[in-house]
C-alpha positions in Angstrom: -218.0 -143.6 -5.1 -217.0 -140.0 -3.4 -215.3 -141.1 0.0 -211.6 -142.2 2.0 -210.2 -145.8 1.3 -207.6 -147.5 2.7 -204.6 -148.5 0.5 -204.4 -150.7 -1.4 -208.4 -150.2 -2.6 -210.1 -151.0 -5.4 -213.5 -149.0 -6.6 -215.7 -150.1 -9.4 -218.3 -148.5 -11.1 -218.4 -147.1 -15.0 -215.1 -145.9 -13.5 -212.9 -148.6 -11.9 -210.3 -147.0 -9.4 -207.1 -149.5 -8.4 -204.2 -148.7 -5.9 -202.1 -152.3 -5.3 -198.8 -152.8 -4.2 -195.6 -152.5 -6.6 -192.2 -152.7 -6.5 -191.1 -149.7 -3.5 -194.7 -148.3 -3.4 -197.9 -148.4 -5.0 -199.5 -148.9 -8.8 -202.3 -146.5 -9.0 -204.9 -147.3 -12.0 -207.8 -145.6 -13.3 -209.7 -147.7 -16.6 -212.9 -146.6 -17.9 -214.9 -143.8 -20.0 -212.5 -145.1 -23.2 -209.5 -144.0 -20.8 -206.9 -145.8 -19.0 -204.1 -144.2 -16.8 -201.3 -145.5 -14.9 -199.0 -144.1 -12.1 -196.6 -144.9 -9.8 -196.8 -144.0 -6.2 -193.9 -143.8 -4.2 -194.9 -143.2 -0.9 -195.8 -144.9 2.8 -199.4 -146.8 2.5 -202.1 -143.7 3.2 -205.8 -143.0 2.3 -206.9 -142.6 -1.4 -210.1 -140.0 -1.1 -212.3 -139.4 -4.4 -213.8 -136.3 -4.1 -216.1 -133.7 -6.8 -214.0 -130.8 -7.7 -214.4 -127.3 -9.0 -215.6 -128.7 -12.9 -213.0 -126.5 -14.8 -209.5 -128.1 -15.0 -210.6 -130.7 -17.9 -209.3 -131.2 -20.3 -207.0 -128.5 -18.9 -207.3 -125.2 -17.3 -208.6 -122.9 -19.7 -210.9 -121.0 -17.6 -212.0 -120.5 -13.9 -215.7 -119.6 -15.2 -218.4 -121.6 -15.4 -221.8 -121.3 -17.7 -224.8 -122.6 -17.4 -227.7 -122.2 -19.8 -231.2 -122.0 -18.4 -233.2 -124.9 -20.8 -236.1 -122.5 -20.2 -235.9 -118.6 -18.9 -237.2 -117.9 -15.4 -239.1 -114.2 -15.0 -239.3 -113.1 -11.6 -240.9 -109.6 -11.0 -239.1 -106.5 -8.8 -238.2 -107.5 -5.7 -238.8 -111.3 -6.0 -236.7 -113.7 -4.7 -236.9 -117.7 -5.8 -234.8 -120.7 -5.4 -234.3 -123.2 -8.3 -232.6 -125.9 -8.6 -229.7 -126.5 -11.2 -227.4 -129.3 -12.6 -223.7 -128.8 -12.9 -220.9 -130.5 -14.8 -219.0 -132.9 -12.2 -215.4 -133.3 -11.9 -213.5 -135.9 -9.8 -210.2 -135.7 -8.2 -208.3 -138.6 -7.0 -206.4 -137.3 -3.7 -204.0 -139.2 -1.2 -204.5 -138.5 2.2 -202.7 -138.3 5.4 -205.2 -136.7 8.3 -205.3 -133.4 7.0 -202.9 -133.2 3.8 -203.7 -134.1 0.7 -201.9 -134.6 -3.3 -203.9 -133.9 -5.8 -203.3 -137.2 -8.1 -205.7 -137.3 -10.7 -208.9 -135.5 -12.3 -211.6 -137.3 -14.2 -214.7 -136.9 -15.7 -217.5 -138.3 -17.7 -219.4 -135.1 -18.4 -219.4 -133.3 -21.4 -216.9 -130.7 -21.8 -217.5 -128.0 -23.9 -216.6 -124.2 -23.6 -218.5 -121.2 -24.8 -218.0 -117.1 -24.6 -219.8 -115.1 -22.2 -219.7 -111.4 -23.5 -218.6 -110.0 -27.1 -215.3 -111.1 -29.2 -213.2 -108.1 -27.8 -213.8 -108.1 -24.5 -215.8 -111.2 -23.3 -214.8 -114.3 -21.3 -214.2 -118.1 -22.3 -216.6 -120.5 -19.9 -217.3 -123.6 -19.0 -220.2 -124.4 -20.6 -223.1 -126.8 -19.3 -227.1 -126.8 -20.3 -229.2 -127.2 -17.5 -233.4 -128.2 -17.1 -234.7 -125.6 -14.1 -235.9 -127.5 -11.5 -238.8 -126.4 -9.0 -237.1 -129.4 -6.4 -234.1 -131.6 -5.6 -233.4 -133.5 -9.2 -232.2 -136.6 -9.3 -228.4 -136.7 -11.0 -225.8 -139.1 -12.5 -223.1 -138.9 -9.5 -220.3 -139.2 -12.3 -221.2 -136.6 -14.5 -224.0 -134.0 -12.5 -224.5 -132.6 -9.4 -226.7 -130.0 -8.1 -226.8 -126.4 -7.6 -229.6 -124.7 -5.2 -229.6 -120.9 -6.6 -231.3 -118.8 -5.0 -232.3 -115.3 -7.6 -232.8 -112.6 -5.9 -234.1 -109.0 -8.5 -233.2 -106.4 -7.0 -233.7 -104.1 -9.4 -237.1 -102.1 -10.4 -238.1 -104.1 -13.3 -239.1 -107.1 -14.4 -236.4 -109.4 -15.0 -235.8 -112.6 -17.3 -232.8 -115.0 -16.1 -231.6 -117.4 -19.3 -228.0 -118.4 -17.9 -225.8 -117.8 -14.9 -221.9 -117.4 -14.8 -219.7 -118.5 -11.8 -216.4 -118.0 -10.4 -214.1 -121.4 -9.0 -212.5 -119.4 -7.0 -215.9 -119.0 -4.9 -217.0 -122.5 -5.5 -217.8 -124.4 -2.5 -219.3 -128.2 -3.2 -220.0 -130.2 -0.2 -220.9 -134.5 -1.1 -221.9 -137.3 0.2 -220.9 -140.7 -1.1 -223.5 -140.2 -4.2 -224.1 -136.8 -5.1 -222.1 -133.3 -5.3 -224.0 -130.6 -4.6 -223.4 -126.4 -5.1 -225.8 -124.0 -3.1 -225.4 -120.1 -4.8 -227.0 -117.0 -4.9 -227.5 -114.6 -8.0 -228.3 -110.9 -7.1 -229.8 -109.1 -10.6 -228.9 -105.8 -10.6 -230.5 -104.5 -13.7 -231.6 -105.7 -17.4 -228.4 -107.0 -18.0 -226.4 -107.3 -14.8 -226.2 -109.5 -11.6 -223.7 -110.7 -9.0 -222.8 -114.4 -7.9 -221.7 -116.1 -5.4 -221.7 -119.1 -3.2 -222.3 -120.0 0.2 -220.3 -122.3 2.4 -222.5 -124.7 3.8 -224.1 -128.3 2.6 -227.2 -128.6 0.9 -228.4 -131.3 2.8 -227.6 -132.8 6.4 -223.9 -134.7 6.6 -222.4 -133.8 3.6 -218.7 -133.7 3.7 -216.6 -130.3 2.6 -214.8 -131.2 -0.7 -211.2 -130.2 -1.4 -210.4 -126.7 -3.2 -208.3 -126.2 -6.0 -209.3 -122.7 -6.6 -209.2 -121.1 -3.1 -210.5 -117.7 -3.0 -207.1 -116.3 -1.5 -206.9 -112.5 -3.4 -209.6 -113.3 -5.7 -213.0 -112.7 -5.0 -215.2 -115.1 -5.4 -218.2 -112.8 -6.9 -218.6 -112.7 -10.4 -220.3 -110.0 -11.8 -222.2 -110.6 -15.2 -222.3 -107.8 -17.3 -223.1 -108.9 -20.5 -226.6 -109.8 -20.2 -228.2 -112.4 -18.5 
């Protein structure tokens, strides 16, 4: 589904994407997932691109920090450093296009969306929460709902250390897709029992994936995150 179309287009799937003609401009319709939306697009005939986006503006921007829960802890001993694999909640925005520019026109998404707090009542932080099976190699993912996350853990510190969850930043998010899968590569530097550092890296996880949009560009805000409440 992730791609450019020409107007008027019309994309099916357990989400079924129209653009026609209407009156001065264009009727844009989105039906599926018990959900049906309708807008009116008063502009010259341009591209319609569907695209994963940072998975934190549904149902509406609460939080720019994402989650996820480790189904099963990984140890790694000092010095170590291991890549996994991880799913991610997947978000979709609905862009027109014109070369370069784009207008953000819709979000969707068929993922779960639940939210969860990373620290203690006083001074801890509301996330994005998703659960996630650790995977030794590339997993296979619902394209709607999942995509993938290569983390690399790197302890740094002098002990043994167990990993049970990571937490992320959007505004260091950087997903990269083909037409059927989003995909995430990070890194998570442990600095102690109950620190570490993340991050992202700009570049694809595999060969010819395509840079998606940002909503939550870095700018003034870093795109680290550093855990301190235990990991």
């Amino acid at each position: 589904m992730y791609g450019s179309y020409e107007i008027p287009v019309r994309v099916e799937g357990e989400v079924t994407i129209t653009v026609e003609e209407g009156g001065d401009g264009f009727v844009y319709r989105r039906e599926g997932a018990g959900e049906a939306v309708e807008k009116l697009l008063l502009a010259q005939r341009r591209r319609l691109l569907l695209s994963p986006v940072e998975p934190v503006n549904l149902p509406k921007t609460i939080t720019p920090l994402l989650l996820v829960e480790f189904s099963s802890p990984v140890v790694l001993e000092p010095g170590a450093e291991r890549r996994i694999f991880l799913k991610f909640p997947v978000e979709v925005g609905v862009f027109v296009s014109s070369g370069a520019e784009r207008e953000l026109l819709d979000i969707f998404t068929l993922a779960a969306q639940k939210y969860t707090l990373y620290g203690d009542l006083g001074t801890g932080s509301i996330c994005r929460y998703w659960r996630s099976d650790v995977y030794p190699s590339l997993p296979e993912v619902e394209p709607l709902r999942e995509g993938v996350l290569e983390l690399r853990l790197e302890n740094t510190s002098p002990a043994w250390a167990e990993v049970g969850r990571a937490v992320f930043s959007a505004y260091g998010m950087k997903i990269h897709h083909s037409g059927s899968i989003a995909s995430m590569r990070g890194r998570m530097r442990i600095l102690g029992e109950s620190s570490a550092e993340t991050h992202f890296y700009d570049s694809p996880l595999l060969e010819g994936m395509l840079k998606a949009p940002e909503l939550f560009p870095a700018g003034r805000r870093s795109g680290k995150y550093t855990m301190g409440a235990g990991l």
